[in-house]
C-alpha positions in Angstrom: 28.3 98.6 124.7 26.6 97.5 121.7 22.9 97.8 122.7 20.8 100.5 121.8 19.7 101.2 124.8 20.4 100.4 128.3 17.6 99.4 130.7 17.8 102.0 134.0 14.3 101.8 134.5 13.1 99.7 138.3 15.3 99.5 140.4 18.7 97.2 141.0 19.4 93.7 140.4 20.5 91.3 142.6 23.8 91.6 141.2 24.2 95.5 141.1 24.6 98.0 142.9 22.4 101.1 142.9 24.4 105.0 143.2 22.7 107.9 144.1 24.8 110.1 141.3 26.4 113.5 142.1 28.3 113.6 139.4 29.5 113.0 135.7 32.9 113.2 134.9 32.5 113.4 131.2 35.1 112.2 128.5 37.2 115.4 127.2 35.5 114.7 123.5 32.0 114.0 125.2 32.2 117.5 126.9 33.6 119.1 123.8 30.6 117.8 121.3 28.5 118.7 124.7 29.5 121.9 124.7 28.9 122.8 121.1 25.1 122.4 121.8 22.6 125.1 122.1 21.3 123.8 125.4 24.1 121.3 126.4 22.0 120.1 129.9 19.1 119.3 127.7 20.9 117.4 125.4 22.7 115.7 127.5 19.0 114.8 129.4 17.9 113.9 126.0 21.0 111.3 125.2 20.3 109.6 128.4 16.5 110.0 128.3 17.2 108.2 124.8 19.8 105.1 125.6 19.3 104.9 128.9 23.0 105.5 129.3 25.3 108.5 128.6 27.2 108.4 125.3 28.3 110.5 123.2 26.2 110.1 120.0 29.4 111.2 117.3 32.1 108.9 119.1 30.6 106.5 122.0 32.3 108.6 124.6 31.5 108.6 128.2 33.4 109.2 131.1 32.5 108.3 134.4 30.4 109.1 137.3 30.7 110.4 141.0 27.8 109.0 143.7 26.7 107.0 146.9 26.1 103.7 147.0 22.1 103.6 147.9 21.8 100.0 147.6 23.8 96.3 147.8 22.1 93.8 145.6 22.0 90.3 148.0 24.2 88.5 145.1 26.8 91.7 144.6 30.1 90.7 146.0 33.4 92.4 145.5 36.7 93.5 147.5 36.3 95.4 149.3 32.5 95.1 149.6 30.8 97.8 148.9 28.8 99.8 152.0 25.6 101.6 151.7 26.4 105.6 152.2 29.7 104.9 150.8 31.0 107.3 148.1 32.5 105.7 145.3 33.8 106.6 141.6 32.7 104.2 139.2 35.5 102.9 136.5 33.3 101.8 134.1 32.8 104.0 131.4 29.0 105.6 131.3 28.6 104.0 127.8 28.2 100.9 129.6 26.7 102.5 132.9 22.6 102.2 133.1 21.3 105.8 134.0 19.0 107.8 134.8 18.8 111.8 135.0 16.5 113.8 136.7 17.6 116.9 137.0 20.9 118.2 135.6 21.9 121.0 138.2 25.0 122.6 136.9 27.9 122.5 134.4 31.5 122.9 135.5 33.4 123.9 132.6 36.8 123.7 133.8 36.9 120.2 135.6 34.5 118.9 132.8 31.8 117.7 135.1 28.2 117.5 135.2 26.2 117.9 138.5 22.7 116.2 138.6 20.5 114.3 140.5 20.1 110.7 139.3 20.6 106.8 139.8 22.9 104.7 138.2 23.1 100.7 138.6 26.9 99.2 138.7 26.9 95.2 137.6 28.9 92.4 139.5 32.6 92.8 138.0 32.6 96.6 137.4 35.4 98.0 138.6 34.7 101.3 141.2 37.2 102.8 144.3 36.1 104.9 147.2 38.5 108.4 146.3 41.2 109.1 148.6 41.0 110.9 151.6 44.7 112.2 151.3 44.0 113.5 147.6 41.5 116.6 147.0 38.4 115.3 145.7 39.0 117.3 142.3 42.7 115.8 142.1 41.3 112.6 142.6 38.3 112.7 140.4 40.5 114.4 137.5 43.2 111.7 137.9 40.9 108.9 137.9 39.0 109.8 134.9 41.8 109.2 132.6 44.0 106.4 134.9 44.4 104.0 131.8 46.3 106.4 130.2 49.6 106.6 132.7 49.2 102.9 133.1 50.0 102.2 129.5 52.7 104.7 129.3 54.1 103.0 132.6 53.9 99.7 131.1 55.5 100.7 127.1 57.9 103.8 127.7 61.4 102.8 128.3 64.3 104.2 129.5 66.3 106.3 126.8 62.9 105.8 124.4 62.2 109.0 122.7 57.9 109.4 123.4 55.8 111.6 122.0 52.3 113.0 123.3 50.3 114.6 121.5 47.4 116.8 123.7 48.4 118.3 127.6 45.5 117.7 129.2 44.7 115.3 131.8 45.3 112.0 130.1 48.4 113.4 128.3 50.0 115.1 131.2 49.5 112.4 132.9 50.9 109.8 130.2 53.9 111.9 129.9 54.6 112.0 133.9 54.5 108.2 133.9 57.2 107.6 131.1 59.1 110.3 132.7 59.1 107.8 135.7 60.5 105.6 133.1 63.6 107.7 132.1 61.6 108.2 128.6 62.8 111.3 126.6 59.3 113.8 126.6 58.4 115.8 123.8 54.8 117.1 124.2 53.0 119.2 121.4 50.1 121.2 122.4 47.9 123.9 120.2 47.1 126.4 123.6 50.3 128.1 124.0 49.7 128.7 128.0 48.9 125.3 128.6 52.0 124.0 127.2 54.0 126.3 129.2 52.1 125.5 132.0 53.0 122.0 131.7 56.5 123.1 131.0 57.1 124.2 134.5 56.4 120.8 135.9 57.3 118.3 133.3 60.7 117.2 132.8 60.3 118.0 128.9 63.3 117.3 126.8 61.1 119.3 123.5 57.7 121.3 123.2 56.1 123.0 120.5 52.5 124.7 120.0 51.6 122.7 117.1 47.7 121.6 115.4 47.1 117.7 115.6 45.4 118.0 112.7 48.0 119.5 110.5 49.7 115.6 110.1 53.1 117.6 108.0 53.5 120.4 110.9 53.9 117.5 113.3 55.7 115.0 111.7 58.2 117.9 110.8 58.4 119.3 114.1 59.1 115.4 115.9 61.6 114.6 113.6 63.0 117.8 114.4 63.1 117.5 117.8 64.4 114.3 117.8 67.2 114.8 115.5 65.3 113.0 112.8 64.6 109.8 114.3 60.9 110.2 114.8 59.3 109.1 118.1 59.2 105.5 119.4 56.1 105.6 121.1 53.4 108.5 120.7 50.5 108.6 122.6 47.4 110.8 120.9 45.7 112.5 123.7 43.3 115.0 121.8 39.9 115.3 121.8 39.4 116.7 118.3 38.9 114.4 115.0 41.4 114.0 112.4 44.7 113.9 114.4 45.4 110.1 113.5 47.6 110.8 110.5 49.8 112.9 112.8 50.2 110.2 115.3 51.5 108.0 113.2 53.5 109.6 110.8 55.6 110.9 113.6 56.4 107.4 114.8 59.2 105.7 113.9 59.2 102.0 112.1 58.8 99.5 114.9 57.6 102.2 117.1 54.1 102.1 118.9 51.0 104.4 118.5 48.9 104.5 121.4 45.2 106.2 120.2 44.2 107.0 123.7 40.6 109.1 122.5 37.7 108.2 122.0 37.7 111.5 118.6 40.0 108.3 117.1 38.7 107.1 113.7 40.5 103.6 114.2 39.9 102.6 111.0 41.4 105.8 109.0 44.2 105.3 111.4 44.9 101.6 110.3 44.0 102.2 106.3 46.0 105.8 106.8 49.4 104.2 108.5 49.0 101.0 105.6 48.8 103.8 102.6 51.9 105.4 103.5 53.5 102.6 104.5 54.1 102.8 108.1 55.4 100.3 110.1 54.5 100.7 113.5 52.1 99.2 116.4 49.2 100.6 116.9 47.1 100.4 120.6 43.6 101.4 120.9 43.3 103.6 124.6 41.8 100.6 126.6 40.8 102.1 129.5 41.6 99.5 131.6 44.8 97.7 132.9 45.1 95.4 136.2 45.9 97.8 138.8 45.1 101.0 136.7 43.5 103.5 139.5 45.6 102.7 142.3 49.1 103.1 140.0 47.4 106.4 138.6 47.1 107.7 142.1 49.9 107.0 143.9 51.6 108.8 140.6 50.0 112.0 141.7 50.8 111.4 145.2 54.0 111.3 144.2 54.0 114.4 142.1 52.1 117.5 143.7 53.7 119.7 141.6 50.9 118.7 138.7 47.7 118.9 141.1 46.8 122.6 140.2 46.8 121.3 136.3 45.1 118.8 136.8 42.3 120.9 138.2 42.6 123.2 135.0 43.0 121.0 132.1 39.4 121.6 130.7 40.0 124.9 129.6 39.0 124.8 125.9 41.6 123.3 123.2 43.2 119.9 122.9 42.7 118.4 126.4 42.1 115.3 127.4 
């Protein structure tokens, strides 16, 4: 993740594979600093022209990426073993993925995804998974995008724990579902008014408000309102706009936990931010990784079709994730 540049160029090693790319299933703050260009395809082209790799050049945002496997390298083993044709989701962020693009051949808004025609090349270890056939490719794609975050909030919420999350879009519905699982207390703060009451008709919420991330004194009023001025025990911060540390934390109780699951997170104004006002509380950077993340996040969705439609919708502007 630290190079400069990533060599795509030739083709793969022994121990990679080699993906004919469909798609890129950029990070909710890639796509929103995407967006903002004049020509987002060509800078996106340009990024990946530049690095060999797609990140996002204010945050190291990715995402990840949608393709057939066109080639085994002899030395590439895994299980399961990967076949040629196959279609496969790579879980490896695209900060780390080497690419190349040739043509970029649509943008899709709304799911946040990126059609071109390319070649990426997936190393020995890299985690990937075929998507479903029971799930809609969209629900599946959507869900595994953001898997890390529901596996954290499966393994910190607890029952009776008051949590907090801060952005309704994919990563934070999705958080909020798996610490409902939990018998966690929900409170979920949102700045687009429909989304939030979208989510409202299919989250078990016990509190909601429409309420900026970045306005740290709105939110740390309107948690310790809502939960009857204890503050939150774990918050998850599930935006994609900068800024909205200082709200995480100040919202958290001492001894709670702060999970900074964006890639908009200054981690070190968070740290130096909690430390000046003197709050006590754990803070976990968003890996997006756990043991066992992808399959937990989808048999979570399986479980829950009352969230598939949102999860097909979350990219419509604002604080999504």
């Amino acid at each position: 993740m630290d190079a400069e540049r990533l060599d795509s160029t030739g083709g793969p090693r022994a121990d990679e594979l080699e993906i004919a790319v469909e798609e890129l299933l950029i990070s909710s703050t890639a796509f929103r600093t995407l967006m903002a260009a004049d020509d987002p395809a060509g800078r996106l082209q340009a990024i990946v022209a530049r690095e060999g790799r797609f990140r996002d050049p204010e945050t190291g945002a990715g995402g990840v990426l949608l393709g057939r496997v066109a080639t085994v390298g002899d030395k590439f083993h895994s299980d399961p073993e990967p076949r040629v044709g196959a279609r496969i989701v790579t879980l490896l962020s695209l900060a780390g993925t080497p690419l190349r693009v040739e043509r970029v051949l649509g943008i899709d808004p709304v799911r946040m995804a990126v059609r071109v025609d390319g070649t990426a090349f997936v190393p020995q270890g890299a985690p990937w998974i075929e998507p479903p056939a029971d799930l809609a490719s969209e629900i599946a794609l959507a869900t595994l995008d953001v898997c890390g975050a529901p596996a954290h909030a499966n393994r910190l919420a607890r029952a009776g724990d008051d949590v907090v999350v801060l952005g309704a879009g994919k990563a934070g519905m999705l958080a909020a579902l798996a610490a409902a699982e939990r018998g966690a207390r929900l409170i979920m703060l949102e700045s687009r008014p429909e989304r939030l009451e979208a989510v409202r008709a299919v989250l078990p919420l016990a509190g909601a408000a429409v309420v900026d991330a970045t306005n740290p004194l709105a939110v740390h009023d309107v948690v310790y309102d809502l939960t009857g001025g204890r503050g939150s025990a774990l918050t998850f911060s599930c935006v994609n706009v900068a800024r909205a540390e200082s709200a995480a934390f100040l919202s958290t109780r001492d001894g709670g936990t702060v999970v900074y699951f964006s890639m908009s997170t200054d981690f070190a104004r968070a740290a130096l931010g909690a430390e000046s006002v003197q709050r006590d509380v754990l803070m976990v950077i968003g890996n997006g990784y756990l043991p066992g993340h992808a399959s937990y996040a989808l048999d979570l969705v399986r479980r829950h079709p009352e969230i598939h439609g949102l999860l097909q919708t979350s990219g419509k502007g604002g604080e999504a994730n």
